[in-house]
C-alpha positions, -999 to +999 in steps of 0.1 A: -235-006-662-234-023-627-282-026-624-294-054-647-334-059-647-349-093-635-380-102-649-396-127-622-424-097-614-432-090-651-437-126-661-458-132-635-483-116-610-465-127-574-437-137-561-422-148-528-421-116-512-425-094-477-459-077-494-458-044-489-490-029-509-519-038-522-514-047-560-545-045-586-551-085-587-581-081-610-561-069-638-564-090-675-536-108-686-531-078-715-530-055-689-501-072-670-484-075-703-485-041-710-476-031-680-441-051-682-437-038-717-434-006-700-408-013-667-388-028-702-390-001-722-384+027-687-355+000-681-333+003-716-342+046-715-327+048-683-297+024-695-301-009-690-288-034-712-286-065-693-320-089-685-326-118-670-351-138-675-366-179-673-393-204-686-399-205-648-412-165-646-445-170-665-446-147-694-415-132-691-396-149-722-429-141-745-427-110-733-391-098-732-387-120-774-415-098-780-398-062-767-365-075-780-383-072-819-388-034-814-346-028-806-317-026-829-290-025-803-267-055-806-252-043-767-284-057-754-275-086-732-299-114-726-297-144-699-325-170-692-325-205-679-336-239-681-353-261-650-385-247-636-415-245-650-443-223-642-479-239-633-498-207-621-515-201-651-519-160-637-541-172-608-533-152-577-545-178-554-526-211-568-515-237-538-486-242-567-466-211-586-436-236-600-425-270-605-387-277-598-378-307-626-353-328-617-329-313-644-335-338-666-323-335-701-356-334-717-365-307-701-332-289-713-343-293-746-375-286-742-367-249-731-339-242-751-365-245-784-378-212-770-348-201-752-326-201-784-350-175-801-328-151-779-298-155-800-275-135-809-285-111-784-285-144-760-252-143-733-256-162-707-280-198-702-277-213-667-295-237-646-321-223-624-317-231-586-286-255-594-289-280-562-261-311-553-295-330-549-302-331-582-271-349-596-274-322-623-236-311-617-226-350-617-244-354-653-223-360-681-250-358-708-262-326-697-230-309-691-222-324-724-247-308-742-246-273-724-206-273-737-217-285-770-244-249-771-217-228-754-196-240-785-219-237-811-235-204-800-203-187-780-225-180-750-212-185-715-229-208-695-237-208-656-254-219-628-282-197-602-283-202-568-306-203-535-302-215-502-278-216-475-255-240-491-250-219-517-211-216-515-208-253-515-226-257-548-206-232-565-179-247-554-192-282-569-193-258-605-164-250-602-146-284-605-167-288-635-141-290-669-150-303-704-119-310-725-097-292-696-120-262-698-144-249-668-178-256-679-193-225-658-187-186-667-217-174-648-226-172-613-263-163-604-261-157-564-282-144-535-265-122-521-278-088-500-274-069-466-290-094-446-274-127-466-235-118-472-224-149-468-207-150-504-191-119-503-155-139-503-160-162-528-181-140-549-149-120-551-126-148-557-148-157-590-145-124-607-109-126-596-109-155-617-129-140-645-161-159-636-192-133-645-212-125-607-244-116-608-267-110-577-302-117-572-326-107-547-306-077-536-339-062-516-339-099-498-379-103-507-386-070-495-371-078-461-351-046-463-380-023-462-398-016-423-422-041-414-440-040-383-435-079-382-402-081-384-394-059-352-358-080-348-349-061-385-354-024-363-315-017-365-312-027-399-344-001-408-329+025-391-295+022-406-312+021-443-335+046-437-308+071-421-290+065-455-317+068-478-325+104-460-284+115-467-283+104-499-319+118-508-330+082-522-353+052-513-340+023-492-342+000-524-311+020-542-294+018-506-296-020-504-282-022-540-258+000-537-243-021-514-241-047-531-224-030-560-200-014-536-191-046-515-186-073-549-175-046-574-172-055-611-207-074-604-242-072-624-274-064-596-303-074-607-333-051-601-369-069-596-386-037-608-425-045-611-434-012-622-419+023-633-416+038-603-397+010-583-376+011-613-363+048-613-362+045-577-339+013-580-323+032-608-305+057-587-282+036-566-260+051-599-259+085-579-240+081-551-214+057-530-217+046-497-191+059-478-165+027-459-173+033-424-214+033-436-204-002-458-187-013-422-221-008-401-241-024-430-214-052-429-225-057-393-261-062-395-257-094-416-273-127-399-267-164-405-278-176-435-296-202-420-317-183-402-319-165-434-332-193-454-355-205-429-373-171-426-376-169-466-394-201-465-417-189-445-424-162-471-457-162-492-462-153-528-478-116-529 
C-alpha cells in the first residue's frame, strides 16, 4: 500500500493551506473528534495501514491511541514525532498554532511518555521539521538516546523535513552513525508537482534502503485552481485535463505522481474528511502514462520560490 493518512487536519481545526471552502468553525471539540474518528475508521476500510501523526497536530495522538484500542490488526503501522508543540488550544483565530522547541532533550522525553503508548504497533519516531539550525543533528545526547529507543523498541528512526534546503539536511542525516550504524531509516520529505526538487536523492535513499515518505503531496492546496494564483493556469489545466481522462479529482492526480515518479514510497494523504479521503483514495486506479509524467515534470518551479510562497500561506 503506496497512500498513508496524515493526521495534521484531524488533530487540529486549520492548517497552513490555499482555503478552498468554507469549513463549520463553530463546531465542539467532540464534534471535531468525531469527525476524525470517522476519516480513521473510512481510512483502514478502504486499506490503509500506515499513519502519521505528532504532539505538534493537536489531538491527533489522543485521537488516533484512542482508534488504535478498537483494532486487532498487528499490520497497522504507526509514525509520530517529537519537537513541536501545539499552542492553539482549537481556537480558529490564534496569532500562534505551534511552537518549534529547540530540540532539546527534555522535550524528547517529554513526548515520548505519550508517544511510546503507540508500541508495538509504533514504526517509525522522527524529528519534526529537522533544521541544521538547531544543532539537533550535531547532538550527541539526543542521537544517543534516539539509538538507545530504536534499540530497545526495534523501531526505525528518522527525520521530517521542510524548506528549500531540504536536500542538504538530509544529507547532514545521513552522515549520522552510532556504533558504525546510520542513525536514520526514515525520511519525511516535501515533495509534489510544484516542489520536485528531491526526486534524485529521494531515489537514491530507497536505493539504499532508507524508508521515503512524502508529505504535502497537494502542496497546501496549491494544486487545485485558484483565481489568485493565475501564474499556476498551465499547471490547472494539465491536472484538470487528467483528472477528466482518468475520471478522478485533481487530488489523486497530484498523488499519483508522486507515487509514480519516487516508486517504492509511502504518500501521505491530509484527508480532513470522508470525501477528500475516497477521492485521494483512488490514485490506486490508474497510472499516469510517461509522456503525461514528462509534462508534469515540466511545470515544477524553484523551490525557493516555492518556499517563499508557502510562507505567505495562512492557516484555514
Amino acid at each position: 500500500m503506496s497512500l498513508g493518512l496524515g493526521t495534521a487536519a484531524l488533530g487540529r481545526p486549520q492548517y497552513i493551506n490555499v482555503k478552498q471552502s468554507k469549513e463549520n468553525s463553530t463546531q465542539s471539540l467532540e464534534d471535531f473528534r468525531q469527525k476524525g474518528i470517522a476519516v480513521l475508521e473510512k481510512a483502514y476500510h478502504l486499506g490503509i495501514r500506515y499513519f502519521d501523526t505528532a504532539p505538534g497536530y493537536g489531538l491527533a495522538e489522543n485521537l488516533l491511541l484512542d482508534w488504535l484500542q478498537t483494532k486487532n490488526n498487528k499490520n497497522i503501522q504507526i509514525a509520530t514525532k517529537w519537537g513541536y508543540t501545539y499552542v492553539a488550544n482549537f481556537k480558529t483565530n490564534a496569532k500562534v498554532h505551534e511552537i518549534k522547541e529547540q530540540h532539546s532533550l527534555q522535550k524528547l522525553n517529554e513526548q515520548w511518555q505519550t508517544s511510546k503508548a503507540f508500541l508495538p504497533h509504533l514504526k517509525v519516531y522522527q524529528i519534526h521539521s529537522t533544521t541544521l539550525e538547531t544543532g539537533v543533528l550535531e547532538n550527541e545526547e539526543i542521537l544517543n538516546h534516539l539509538h538507545a529507543l530504536k534499540e530497545e523498541h526495534q523501531i526505525s528512526i528518522g527525520i521530517t523535513t521542510t524548506g528549500a534546503n531540504q536536500a542538504e539536511v538530509i544529507k547532514k542525516a545521513l552522515d549520522v552513525s552510532i556504533n558504525g550504524k546510520q542513525l536514520f531509516d526514515a525520511f519525511q520529505i516535501t515533495y509534489n508537482v510544484l516542489d520536485q526538487n528531491l526526486v534524485h536523492i529521494a531515489k537514491e535513499l530507497i536505493t539504499y534502503k532508507k524508508q521515503v515518505i512524502i508529505k504535502e503531496a497537494l502542496a497546501n492546496a496549491r494544486v487545485f485552481r485558484n483565481k489568485n494564483y493565475h501564474h499556476y493556469n498551465k499547471l490547472y489545466a494539465a491536472l484538470e485535463r487528467l483528472a477528466i481522462k482518468y475520471n478522478v479529482q485533481v487530488d489523486a492526480i497530484a498523488l499519483k505522481f508522486c507515487q509514480q515518479t519516487i516508486q517504492d514510497s509511502i504518500v501521505l494523504s491530509g484527508a480532513s474528511n470522508d470525501l477528500h479521503m475516497e477521492s485521494n483514495f483512488k490514485m490506486n486506479d490508474f497510472k499516469i502514462s510517461e509522456d503525461e509524467i514528462i509534462v508534469l515534470r515540466s511545470l515544477k518551479i524553484a523551490p525557493q520560490k516555492y518556499w517563499d510562497e508557502r510562507k505567505q500561506l495562512g492557516w484555514n
